[in-house]
Each structure stands twice: as structure tokens, then as C-alpha cells.
VEXPAPA-688355 format. One record per residue (C-alpha): x, y, z; residue number from 1. Coordinates in steps of 0.5 Angstrom, whole numbers, m for minus. Example, Ala and Ser with C-alpha at 12.3 -4.5 7.8 and 13.67 -1.06 7.14 Angstrom:
+-------+-------+-------+-----+
!  east ! north !    up !   k !
+-------+-------+-------+-----+
!    25 !    m9 !    16 !   1 !
!    27 !    m2 !    14 !   2 !
+-------+-------+-------+-----+
***
This chain:
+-------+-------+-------+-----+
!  east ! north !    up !   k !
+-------+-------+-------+-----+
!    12 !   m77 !  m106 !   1 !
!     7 !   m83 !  m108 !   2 !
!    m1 !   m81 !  m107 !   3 !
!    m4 !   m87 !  m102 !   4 !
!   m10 !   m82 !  m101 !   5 !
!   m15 !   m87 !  m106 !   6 !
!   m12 !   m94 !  m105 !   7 !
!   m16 !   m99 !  m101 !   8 !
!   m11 !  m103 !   m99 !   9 !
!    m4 !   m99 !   m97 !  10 !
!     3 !  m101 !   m99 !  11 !
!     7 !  m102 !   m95 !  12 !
!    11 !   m95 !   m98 !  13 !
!     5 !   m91 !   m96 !  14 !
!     5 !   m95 !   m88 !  15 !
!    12 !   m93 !   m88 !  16 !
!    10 !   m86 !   m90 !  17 !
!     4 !   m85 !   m84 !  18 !
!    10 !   m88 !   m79 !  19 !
!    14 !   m82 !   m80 !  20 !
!     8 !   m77 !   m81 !  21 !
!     5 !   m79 !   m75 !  22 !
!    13 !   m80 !   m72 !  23 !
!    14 !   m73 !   m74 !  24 !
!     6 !   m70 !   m70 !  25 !
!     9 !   m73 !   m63 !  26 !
!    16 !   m70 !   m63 !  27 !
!    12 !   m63 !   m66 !  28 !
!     6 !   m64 !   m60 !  29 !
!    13 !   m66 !   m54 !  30 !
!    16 !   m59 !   m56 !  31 !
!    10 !   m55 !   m57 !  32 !
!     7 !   m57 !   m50 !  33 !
!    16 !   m57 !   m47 !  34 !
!    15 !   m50 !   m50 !  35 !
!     9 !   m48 !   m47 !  36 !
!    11 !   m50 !   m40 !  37 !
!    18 !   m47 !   m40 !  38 !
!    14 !   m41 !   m43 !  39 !
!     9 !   m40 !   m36 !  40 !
!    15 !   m43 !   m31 !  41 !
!    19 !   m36 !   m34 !  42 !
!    13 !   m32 !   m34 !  43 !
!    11 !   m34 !   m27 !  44 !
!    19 !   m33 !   m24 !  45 !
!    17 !   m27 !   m27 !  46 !
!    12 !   m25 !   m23 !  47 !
!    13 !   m22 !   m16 !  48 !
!    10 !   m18 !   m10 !  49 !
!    13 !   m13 !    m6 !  50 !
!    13 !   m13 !     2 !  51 !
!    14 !    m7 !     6 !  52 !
!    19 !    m8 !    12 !  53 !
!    15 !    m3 !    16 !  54 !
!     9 !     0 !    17 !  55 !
!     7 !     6 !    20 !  56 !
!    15 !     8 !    20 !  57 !
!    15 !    14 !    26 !  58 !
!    20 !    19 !    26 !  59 !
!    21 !    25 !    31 !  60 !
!    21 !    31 !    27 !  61 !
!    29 !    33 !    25 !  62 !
!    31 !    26 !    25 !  63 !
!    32 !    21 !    19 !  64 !
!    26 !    15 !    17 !  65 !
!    28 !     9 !    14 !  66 !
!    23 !     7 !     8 !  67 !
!    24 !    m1 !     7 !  68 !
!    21 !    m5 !     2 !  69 !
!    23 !   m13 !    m2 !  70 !
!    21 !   m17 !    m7 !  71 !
!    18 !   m24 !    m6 !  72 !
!    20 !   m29 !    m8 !  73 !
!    27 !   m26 !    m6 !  74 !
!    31 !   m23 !   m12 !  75 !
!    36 !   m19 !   m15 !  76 !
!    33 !   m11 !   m17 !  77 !
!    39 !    m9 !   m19 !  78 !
!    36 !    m8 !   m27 !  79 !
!    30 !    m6 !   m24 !  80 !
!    26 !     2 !   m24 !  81 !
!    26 !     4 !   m17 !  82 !
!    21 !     9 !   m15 !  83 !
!    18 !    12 !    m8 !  84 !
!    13 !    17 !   m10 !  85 !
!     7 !    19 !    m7 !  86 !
!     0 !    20 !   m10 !  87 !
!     4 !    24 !   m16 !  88 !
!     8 !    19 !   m20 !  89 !
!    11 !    23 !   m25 !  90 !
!    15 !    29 !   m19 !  91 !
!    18 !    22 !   m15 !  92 !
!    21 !    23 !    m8 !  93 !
!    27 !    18 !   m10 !  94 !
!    28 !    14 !   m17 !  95 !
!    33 !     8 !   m18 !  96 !
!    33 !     6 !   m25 !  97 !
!    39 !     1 !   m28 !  98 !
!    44 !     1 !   m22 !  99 !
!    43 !     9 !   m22 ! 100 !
!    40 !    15 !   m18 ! 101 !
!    35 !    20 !   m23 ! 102 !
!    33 !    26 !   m20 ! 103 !
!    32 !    30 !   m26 ! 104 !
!    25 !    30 !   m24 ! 105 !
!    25 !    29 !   m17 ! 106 !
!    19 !    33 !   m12 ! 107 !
!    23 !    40 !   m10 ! 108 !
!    22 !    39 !    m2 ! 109 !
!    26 !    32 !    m2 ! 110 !
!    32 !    35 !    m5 ! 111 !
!    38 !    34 !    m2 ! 112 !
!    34 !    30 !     3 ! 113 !
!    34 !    23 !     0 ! 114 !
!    39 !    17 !     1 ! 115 !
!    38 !    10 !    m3 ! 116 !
!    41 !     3 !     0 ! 117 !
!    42 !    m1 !    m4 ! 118 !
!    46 !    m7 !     1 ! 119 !
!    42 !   m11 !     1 ! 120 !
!    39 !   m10 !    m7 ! 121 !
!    41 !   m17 !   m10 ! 122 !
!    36 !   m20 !    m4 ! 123 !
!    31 !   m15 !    m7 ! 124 !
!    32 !   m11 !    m1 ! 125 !
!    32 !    m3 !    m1 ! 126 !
!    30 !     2 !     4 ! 127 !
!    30 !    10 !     2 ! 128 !
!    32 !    15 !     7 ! 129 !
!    28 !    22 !     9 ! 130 !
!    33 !    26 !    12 ! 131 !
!    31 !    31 !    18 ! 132 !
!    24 !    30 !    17 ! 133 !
!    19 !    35 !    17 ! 134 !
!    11 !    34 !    17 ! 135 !
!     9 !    35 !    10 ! 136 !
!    14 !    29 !    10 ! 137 !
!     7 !    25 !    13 ! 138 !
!     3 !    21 !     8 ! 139 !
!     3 !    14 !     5 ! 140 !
!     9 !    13 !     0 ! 141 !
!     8 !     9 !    m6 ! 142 !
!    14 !     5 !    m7 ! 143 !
!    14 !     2 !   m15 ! 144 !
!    19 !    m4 !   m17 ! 145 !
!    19 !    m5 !   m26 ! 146 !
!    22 !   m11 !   m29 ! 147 !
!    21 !   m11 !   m37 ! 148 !
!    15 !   m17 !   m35 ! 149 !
!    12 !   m14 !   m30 ! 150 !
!    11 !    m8 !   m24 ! 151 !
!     9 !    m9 !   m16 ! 152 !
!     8 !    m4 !   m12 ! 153 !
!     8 !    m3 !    m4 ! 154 !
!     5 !     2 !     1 ! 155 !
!     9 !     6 !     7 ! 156 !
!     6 !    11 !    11 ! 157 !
!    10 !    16 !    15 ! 158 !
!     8 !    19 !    21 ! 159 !
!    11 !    24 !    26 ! 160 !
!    12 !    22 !    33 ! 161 !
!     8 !    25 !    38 ! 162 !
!     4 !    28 !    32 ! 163 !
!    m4 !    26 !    32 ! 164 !
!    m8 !    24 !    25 ! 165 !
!   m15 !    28 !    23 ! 166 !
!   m19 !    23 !    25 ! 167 !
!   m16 !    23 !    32 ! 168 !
!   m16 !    30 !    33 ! 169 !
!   m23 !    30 !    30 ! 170 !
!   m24 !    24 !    35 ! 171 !
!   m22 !    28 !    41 ! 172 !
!   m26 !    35 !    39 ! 173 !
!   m33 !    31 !    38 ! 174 !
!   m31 !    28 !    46 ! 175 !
!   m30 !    36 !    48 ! 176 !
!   m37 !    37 !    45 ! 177 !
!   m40 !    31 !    48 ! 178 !
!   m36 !    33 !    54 ! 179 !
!   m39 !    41 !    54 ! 180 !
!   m46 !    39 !    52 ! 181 !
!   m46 !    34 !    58 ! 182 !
!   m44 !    39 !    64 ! 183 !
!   m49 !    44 !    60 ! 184 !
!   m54 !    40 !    60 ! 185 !
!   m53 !    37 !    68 ! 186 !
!   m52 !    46 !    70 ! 187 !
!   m59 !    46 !    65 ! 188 !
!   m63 !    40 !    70 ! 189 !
!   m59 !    43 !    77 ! 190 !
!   m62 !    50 !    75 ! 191 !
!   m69 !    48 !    73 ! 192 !
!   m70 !    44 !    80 ! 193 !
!   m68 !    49 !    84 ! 194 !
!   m73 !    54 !    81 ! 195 !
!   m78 !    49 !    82 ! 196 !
!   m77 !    48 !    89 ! 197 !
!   m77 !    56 !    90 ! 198 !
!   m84 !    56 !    86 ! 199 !
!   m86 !    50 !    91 ! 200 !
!   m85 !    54 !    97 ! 201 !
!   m87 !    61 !    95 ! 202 !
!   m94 !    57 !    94 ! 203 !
!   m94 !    55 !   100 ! 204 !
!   m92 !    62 !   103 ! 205 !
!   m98 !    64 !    99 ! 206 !
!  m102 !    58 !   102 ! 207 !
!  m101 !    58 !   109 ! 208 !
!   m98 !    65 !   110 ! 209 !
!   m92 !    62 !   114 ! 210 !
!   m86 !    65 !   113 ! 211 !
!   m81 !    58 !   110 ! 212 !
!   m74 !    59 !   110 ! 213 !
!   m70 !    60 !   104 ! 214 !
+-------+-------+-------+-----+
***
């Protein structure tokens, strides 16, 4: 290669070569930025979200609830982990794992109780069954979608038919207080008048030595 670094004028060899370099510098930066740009299109189609199918899910106690949750955008999960749990990721409800159920470490109080659809999995739909619901069935459930790129997740509560959350039974015992403190205080107020009304007329018994009435 012919050094063109210190000459004044520029050989027509040397014009030749800073076309092809600069030629070579466009085609490299075109595919670097096509690169880039497919790299952030399969990273995003990668992404997704998770969306529950309904949310609180009620149950009468000894019947079955169905727990749903998709993928959005809509896709296949069928390559995906799975996994309903609750608080406790590692004692799982229900796991999924590549076309396969995993129960090796699965929650002792699900076993035998648990029912995974999967109809519907090529849309990203999938819904878990609890069989014969009990209370200590109630509660948030988590449910985890794993991908190799990315993971989601979406809450599902449980509840129980019938059945009355903490704060609504705290809710009702504060109204019975409030209830009792109220007819305590009008007994109060009734009984404190009528002992004022008897004082009243003894001091006029006292006043005018007249016999009044009761």
C-alpha cells in the first residue's frame, strides 16, 4: 500500500483509496445501525406484560376456582416457566416448566388439588385450578411468566363466598362499639335528667312543705 499521508497534492491512487475507505466507513456504519435497530425490535417483542383474567375470584368453600392470567401482547408460553405461588416462591402452588408440570417442590396443602389449562396456551392464556376450596386457600396469589430475556408477573386474589375480609370485620366491631358507646351514653344523659328532676322537686317539698307528686 502507497503512503498518501504527507504528500500535498493527492495521486489519483491515493483518491481511489479514500473512496474505498470512506465506501468501506458507510457500509460498516449502515450495518452496525440495521443492527442495533433489529437488536432493540427483538428485545422489545420480547418483553411483556401479564394480565389477570379476573380479580378478586370468589369461591363458595368446597368447590373449584379458576385462577387466569395471559400475556400482553399475546403470544405462545408453551417454552415458558410458569409458577403461582404465593408470598413463598420456592413452596409454589402450581409450577409450568417447558410443556411439563413440576410438583417436586410444590405447597403440601395444593397436592392433589391442583389442575393447569393449558387450551389456550399458544395465545399466552393459562388458568390454574384449585380444587374443593378451603379458607386457608384465601389470599393473593402471584402468578410468574419466564422467558429466557425477560420475566412478568400478575396478582390474583381468592376469596371465599360469604366469607368477610379483617378490615371488614374490624370495620363492623369498631360500628357495635360505636353503637354500645352511644345507648350507654343516652341511658347516662336519661338517668342523670331524671335524678335532676327528683332533686328539683324534693327542693321544693323542702321549700313550701307541700307534698308534690312523684
Amino acid at each position: 500500500m502507497r503512503n498518501c499521508c504527507y504528500k500535498k497534492s493527492t495521486p489519483p491512487y491515493c483518491r481511489d483509496h479514500m473512496i474505498e475507505a470512506m465506501a468501506g466507513l458507510r457500509i460498516t456504519t449502515i450495518f452496525t445501525f440495521m443492527s442495533l435497530i433489529i437488536t432493540l425490535q427483538t428485545s422489545s417483542a420480547q418483553r411483556f406484560d401479564i394480565k389477570v383474567t379476573e380479580t378478586p375470584v370468589i369461591a363458595p368453600e368446597g368447590s373449584d376456582a379458576d385462577l387466569g392470567c395471559s400475556l400482553v401482547p399475546a403470544g405462545s408460553a408453551e417454552s415458558m416457566t410458569i409458577k403461582f405461588h404465593r408470598g413463598n416462591a420456592s413452596s409454589y402452588v402450581y409450577m409450568y416448566e417447558k410443556g411439563k408440570e413440576d410438583l417436586s417442590n410444590q405447597n403440601e396443602t395444593y397436592k392433589g388439588r391442583t389442575e393447569f389449562l393449558t387450551g389456550n396456551i399458544t395465545q399466552g392464556q393459562v388458568t390454574l385450578k384449585i380444587k374443593n376450596v378451603r379458607p386457608s386457600d384465601t389470599g393473593n396469589y402471584t402468578c410468574l411468566f419466564v422467558s429466557p430475556n425477560h420475566y412478568s408477573t400478575g396478582i390474583v386474589e381468592l376469596q371465599l363466598a360469604g366469607s368477610l375480609k379483617a378490615w371488614q370485620i374490624a370495620l363492623i366491631a369498631v360500628g357495635c362499639i360505636a353503637a354500645v358507646a352511644a345507648l350507654g351514653l343516652l341511658i347516662y344523659k336519661f338517668m342523670k335528667k331524671k335524678a335532676d328532676s327528683r332533686e328539683y322537686r324534693t327542693g321544693n317539698r323542702e321549700e313550701y312543705g307541700k307534698p308534690l307528686d312523684d
